[in-house]
N, C-alpha and C positions, 0 to 999 in steps of 0.2 A: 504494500500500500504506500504508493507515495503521495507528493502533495499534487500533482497533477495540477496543476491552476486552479488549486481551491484556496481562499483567502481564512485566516487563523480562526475567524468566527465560523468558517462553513467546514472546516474542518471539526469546530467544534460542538457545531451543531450534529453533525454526522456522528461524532464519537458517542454524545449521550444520548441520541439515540440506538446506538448499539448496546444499550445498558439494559438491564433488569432494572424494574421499576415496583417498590411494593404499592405505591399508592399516588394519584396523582398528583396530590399537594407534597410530595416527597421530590419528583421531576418541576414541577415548576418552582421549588425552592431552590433546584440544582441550577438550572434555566438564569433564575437572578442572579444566584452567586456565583455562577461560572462562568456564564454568558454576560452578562450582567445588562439582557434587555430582558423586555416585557414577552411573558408566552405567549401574547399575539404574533409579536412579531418571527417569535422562535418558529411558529407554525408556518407560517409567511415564510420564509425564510426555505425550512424543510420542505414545503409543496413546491417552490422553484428548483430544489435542488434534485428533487427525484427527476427531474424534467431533464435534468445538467446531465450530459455525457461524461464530463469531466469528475461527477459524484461517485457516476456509474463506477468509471476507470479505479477510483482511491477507493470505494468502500464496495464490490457488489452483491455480497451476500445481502448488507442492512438496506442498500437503496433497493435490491429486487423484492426482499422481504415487504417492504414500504410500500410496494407499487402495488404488489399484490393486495397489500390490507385493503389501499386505497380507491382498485376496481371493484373489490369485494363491497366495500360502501358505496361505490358509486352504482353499481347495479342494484341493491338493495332497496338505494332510493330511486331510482329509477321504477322499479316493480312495484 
């Protein structure tokens, strides 16, 4: 995994999503403190990045996992 043209926050956005999470106020406590924006924009952020070739390239176990969740919801709400 290298940096592939991903900038220090998209890298680090990618990493904590790679994590285990027990509860959601646990990831967005992580989000402030390590990121240190708002989990709007942390999600913002992660929906452009599954989109990034270059996310693909550095992480693609988490971004294929990602894409998958995210047609999984989009058909769901679709039906």
């Amino acid at each position: 995994m290298g940096d592939v043209g991903l900038s220090a926050q998209e890298r680090g956005v990618l990493a904590l999503e790679a994590r285990g999470w027990e509860s959601p106020g646990a990831k967005e406590r992580a989000i402030r403190e390590e990121l240190g924006i708002a989990p709007v924009r942390y999600y913002q952020l992660l929906n452009a990045l599954l989109d990034a070739p270059r996310a693909l390239a550095h992480d693609p176990v988490t971004v294929n996992r990602l894409r998958r969740v995210r047609e999984v919801r989009r058909t769901q709400r679709e039906a």
